[in-house]
Each structure stands twice: as structure tokens, then as C-alpha cells.
C-alpha positions in Angstrom: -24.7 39.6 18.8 -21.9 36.6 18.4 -20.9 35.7 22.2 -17.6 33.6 22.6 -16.9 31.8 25.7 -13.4 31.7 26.1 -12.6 28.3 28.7 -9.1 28.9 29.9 -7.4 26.2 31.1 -4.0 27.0 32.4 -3.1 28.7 35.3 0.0 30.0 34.3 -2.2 33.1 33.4 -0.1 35.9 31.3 2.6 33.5 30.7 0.7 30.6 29.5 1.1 30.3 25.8 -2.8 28.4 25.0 -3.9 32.1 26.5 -1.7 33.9 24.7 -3.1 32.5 21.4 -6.2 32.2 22.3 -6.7 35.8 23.1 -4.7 36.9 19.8 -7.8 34.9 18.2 -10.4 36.6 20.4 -9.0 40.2 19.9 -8.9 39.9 16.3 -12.1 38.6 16.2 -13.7 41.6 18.1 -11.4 43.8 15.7 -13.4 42.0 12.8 -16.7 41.9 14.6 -16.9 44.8 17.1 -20.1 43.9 18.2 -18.9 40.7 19.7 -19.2 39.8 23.4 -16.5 37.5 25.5 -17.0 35.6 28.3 -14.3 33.9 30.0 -14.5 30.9 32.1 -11.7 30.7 34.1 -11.1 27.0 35.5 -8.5 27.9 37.9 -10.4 30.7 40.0 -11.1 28.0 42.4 -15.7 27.9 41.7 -15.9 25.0 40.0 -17.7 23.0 42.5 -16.6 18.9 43.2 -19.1 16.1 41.7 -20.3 15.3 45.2 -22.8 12.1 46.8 -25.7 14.5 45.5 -24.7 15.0 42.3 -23.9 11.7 41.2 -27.1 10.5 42.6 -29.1 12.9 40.8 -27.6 11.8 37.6 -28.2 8.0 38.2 -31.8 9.4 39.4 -31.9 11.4 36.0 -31.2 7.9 34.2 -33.6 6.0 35.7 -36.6 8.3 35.8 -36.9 8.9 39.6 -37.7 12.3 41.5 -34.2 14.5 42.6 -34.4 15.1 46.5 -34.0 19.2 47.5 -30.1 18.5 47.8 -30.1 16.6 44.1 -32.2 19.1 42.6 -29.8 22.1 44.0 -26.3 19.9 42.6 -27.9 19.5 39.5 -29.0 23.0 39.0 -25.6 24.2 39.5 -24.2 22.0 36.9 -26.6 23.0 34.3 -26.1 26.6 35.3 -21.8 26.0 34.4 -23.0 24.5 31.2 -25.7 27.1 30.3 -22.6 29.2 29.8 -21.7 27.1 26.6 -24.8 26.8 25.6 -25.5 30.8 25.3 -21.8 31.1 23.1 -22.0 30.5 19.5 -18.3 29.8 19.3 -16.1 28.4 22.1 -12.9 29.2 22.6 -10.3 27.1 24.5 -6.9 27.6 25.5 -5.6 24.1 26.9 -2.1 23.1 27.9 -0.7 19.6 27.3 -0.1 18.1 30.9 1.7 14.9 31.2 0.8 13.9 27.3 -2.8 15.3 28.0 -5.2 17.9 29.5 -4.8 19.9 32.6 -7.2 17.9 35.4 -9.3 20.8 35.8 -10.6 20.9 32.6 -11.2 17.0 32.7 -13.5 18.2 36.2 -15.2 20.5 34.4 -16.2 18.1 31.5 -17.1 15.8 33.8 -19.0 18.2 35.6 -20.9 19.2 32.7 -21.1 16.5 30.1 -24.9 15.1 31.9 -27.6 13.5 29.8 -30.3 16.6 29.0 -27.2 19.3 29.9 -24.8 18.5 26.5 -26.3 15.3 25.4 -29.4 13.6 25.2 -30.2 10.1 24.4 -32.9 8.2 22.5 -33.2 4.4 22.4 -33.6 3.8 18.5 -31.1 6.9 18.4 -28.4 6.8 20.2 -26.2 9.8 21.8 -27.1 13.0 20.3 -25.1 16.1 21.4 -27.2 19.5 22.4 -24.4 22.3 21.3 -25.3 21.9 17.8 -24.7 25.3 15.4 -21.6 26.6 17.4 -18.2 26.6 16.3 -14.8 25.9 18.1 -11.4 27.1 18.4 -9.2 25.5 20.5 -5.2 26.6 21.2 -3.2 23.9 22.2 0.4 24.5 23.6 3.1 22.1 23.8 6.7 22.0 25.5 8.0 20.1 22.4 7.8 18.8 18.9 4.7 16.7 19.0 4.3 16.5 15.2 4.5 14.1 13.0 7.6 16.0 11.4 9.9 16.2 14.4 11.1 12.5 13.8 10.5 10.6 17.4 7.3 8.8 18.8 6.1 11.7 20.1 3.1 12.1 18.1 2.2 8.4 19.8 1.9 10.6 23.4 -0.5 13.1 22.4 -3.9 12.5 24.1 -4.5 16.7 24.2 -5.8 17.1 21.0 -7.5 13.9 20.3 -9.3 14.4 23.5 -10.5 17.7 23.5 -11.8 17.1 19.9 -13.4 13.9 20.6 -15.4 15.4 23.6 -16.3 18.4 21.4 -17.7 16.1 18.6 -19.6 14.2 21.2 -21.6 17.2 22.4 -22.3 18.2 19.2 -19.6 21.1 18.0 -18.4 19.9 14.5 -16.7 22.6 13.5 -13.5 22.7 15.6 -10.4 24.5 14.6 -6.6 23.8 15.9 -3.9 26.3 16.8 -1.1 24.6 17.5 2.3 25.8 19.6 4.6 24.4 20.2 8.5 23.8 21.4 7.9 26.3 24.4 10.2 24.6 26.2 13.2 25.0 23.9 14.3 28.5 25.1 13.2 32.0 24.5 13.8 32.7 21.3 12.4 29.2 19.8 9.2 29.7 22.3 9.1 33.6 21.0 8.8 32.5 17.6 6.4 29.5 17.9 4.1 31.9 19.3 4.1 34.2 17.4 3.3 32.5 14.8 0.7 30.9 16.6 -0.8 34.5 16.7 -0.5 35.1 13.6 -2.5 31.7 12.4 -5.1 32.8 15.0 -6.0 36.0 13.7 -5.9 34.7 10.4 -8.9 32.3 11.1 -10.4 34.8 13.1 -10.4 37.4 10.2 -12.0 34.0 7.5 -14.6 33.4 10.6 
């Protein structure tokens, strides 16, 4: 059975357009596959816990070798548990809005919560950095209040530190297969915002029915 871990990142909820997309792409993709099975992380529900004095010292005790204490061992299990999630989905599915030219700060906590040597990476000294979600695919909607591409004709393309980010991270941990939807000019007024997403929706059921 294909699991998809949807990781939505807005809390705008029904009127956020990532979701909106997003779940256009998850629907069609249980309409294809029926079989499917979705869980959603919701980054906004207020669980994701805060990269305290014990977890960072467990991760610097993780680097250097050295036994976790009770409290270390407990902040480290909870952030392996948070990633086990992504590890048990074979494709990941994120909605992410652009914030202030890039991602929302609770989904920069929850990849720094959960991007830990031996939880989505490992490394080897003759190596390197070696990602541990390997064989999973991504999809990731990004929304946008305006014209970010390279057609709309101003610098804002220079601004955008969403997508590049988000994809970058992804590489890093191993998912090489990432797919963009893209929508955009939200902002412009409800007609133009109407139309961008739906044919947002319509590109995202499109990969979902290739996938």
C-alpha cells in the first residue's frame, strides 16, 4: 500500500492555496490508486515540540560518540519519532507558502527538528553526507502572492528562496525525485487568484494521474 505524507505548512487552512493544490493532487491520486493511504502532518496544530538544552546536547553527544543522559535520550526519541513519519511515506507531499521571499518558520522548525545525523542523513568520513529517504518521491505546491517567474519582467525571480530551499533540503536527505506546482498571483484579486488555482489543480491531477 503507497502511504503519502502530506506536510502542510500554512495555516490559512481551507483558504490557503499550497492546500488547495496539494490536496487536488492527493485526491486524484487516491482516485487513480484507491488503495492509497494519507497522512497529514499538520505544522500549525501547535505539537511540534522546541529544539530544547537536551536536544541539542544530544545531538552534539550523537556527533562525538558519547552516551545520551535519560532527558537526551527522551528529546531525541521524539525527534526521530516526527521523522519516522517520512520515513514510513513513499511519496511526500507538501503544501508551502512563500513568506517574506521564503518558507513559513514553522516548517524551517520542523526541518530543523528533524534533519539529525542517523534520522535523515548519515555521514561517512571517506563519504561524505548521505541522505536516508532514498526511493520516495516528492511533490511540493508552492503558492505565491505574485509573478515570481522569470516571465513576469521584474527582479522578482532574484527574491525567491521558497523553492530553491525546499528542493535543496529535499535533495539533501535523499528525495531526488521532486515535482513543482506552482501558483501563483493570489494576491491580484479573485478572479486572477480563481484562475491560477485552478489551473494549479489541474496540473496536480495531471501528475498525479502519470505517477
Amino acid at each position: 500500500m503507497t502511504t503519502l505524507l502530506h506536510i502542510a505548512c500554512s495555516p490559512r487552512q481551507e483558504r490557503s492555496a499550497s492546500r488547495e493544490v496539494a490536496l487536488a493532487y492527493i485526491d486524484a491520486y487516491r482516485t487513480a490508486q484507491p488503495g492509497a493511504r494519507v497522512d497529514t502532518l499538520e505544522l500549525w496544530d501547535g505539537a511540534l515540540p522546541e529544539f530544547d538544552a537536551h536536544a541539542m546536547a544530544a545531538k552534539y553527544a550523537g556527533l562525538n560518540g558519547t552516551p545520551l543522559s535519560p532527558q537526551q535520550e527522551s528529546a531525541w526519541a521524539t525527534l526521530r519519532a516526527l521523522a519516522e513519519r517520512m520515513h514510513r511515506a513513499d511519496v511526500l507531499v507538501l503544501s508551502v507558502p512563500l513568506w517574506n521571499f521564503s518558507i513559513p518558520y514553522k516548517l524551517k522548525q520542523f526541518i530543523d527538528l528533524v534533519s539529525q545525523k542517523d534520522i535523515l542523513f548519515s555521514f561517512d568520513p571517506e563519504s561524505g553526507l548521505s541522505g536516508l529517504l532514498r526511493d520516495k518521491r516528492a511533490v511540493v505546491a508552492y503558492a505565491r502572492g505574485l509573478d515570481f517567474s522569470a516571465a513576469s519582467g521584474t527582479p522578482a525571480r532574484d527574491f525567491d528562496f521558497q523553492k530553491p530551499y525546499v528542493e535543496a533540503w529535499l535533495r539533501f536527505v535523499g528525495v531526488e525525485e521532486v515535482h513543482a506546482l506552482v501558483v501563483e498571483k493570489t494576491l491580484m484579486g479573485s478572479e486572477v487568484d480563481t484562475a491560477a488555482r485552478d489551473a494549479a489543480k489541474a496540473e496536480a491531477r495531471r501528475l498525479a494521474a502519470a505517477m
